[in-house]
Structure formats: C-alpha cells, structure tokens
C-alpha positions, 0 to 999 in steps of 0.5 A: 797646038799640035795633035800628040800621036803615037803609032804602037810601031814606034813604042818599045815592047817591055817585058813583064811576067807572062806579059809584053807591054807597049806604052801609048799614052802617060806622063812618059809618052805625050806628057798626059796629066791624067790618063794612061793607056797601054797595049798589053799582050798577055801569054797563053796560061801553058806558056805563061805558068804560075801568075799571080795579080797586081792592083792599083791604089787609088786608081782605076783601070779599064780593060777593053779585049782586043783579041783572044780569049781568057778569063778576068780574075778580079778579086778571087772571083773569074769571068769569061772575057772575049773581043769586045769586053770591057773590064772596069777595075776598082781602084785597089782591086786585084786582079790579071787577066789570064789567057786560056786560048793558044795565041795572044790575048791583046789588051787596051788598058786604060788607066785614071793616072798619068803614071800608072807604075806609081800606082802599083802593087804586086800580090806574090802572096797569090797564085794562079795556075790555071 
C-alpha cells in the first residue's frame, strides 16, 4: 500500500470570508472516509470586518493554533487563543475564530468527517465585530 501525502505547497488556497483555506486531508484529497483536515488562515479583525459564525451538525472539529493570536467564540461565549491551543468544537456549536493580532492567525483544523462542506451551516443572524 503506498503512503497517501500532500505537502500544503501543492494544495490550492480557497477564499472564504475573512479566511483562506487549504484542504490537507477529505474524501476530495487522499479519498479519506472519515476524517478531514484543513489548514486555515484567519485575517486580522481590522482587515476581516463584520463575521459571523458557522457549525457543523453531527460533526465535530478540533482547532489546534498555530500561529498568532485571537480569541475562540463558541456559543456566544469567548476565550484567548495562542500557539499551542487546542479548541474542541461539539457537534453543532457555533462558533469562528477571531483574530486580534496584525498578522495571520494560522490554523489546523481537524474535522469527525470526511467531507466537512456537507456538515455546514452559516449563521448570518449573528455578527461579530470585534
């Protein structure tokens, strides 16, 4: 059996809101079953304006930082988030990470499903501004 790998230099960078997106690890990339992991590059707050959150029914994420700093909003409650935190979204919570520092706050984001795009709802109902 050959070793499935990707190096993030060779996987397209996808925009999103306040956000760039890299996709290591789904059904898409290396035909995973079960899991998914994404590198994510969050704007600073100045840069990234009005956000608001996402969820995921039925699946759960693990956000490790990286780099930068921020804070975690999960559920309309915050946390400070620094290099070497590691986030555990419950299935169906809202939340973003929102970066308070001036450069990049990078982001592994580790997801229960294969194809975490199926898993996903916007919540424009709530805004966040900083």
């Amino acid at each position: 059996m050959a070793i499935k790998k990707v190096h993030q230099s060779h996987v397209a960078r996808r925009k999103a809101p306040s956000r760039i997106i890299r996709e290591l690890v789904s059904h898409r990339k290396l035909k995973s079953t079960g899991i998914a992991l994404r590198l994510v590059e969050v704007m600073p707050l100045n840069k990234a304006g009005r956000r608001h959150p996402h969820s995921h029914p039925g699946m759960e994420e693990v956000i490790y930082v990286q780099k930068g700093t921020g804070r975690a909003w999960v559920d309309k409650k915050t946390a400070p988030i620094r290099p070497g935190d590691a986030i555990l979204i419950p299935p169906g919570a809202r939340h973003m990470m929102i970066n308070t520092g001036k450069n990049p706050l990078v982001l592994l984001c580790a997801f229960s499903a294969a194809d975490p795009e199926n898993h996903y709802r916007e919540h424009p109902e709530i805004a966040y501004t900083g």
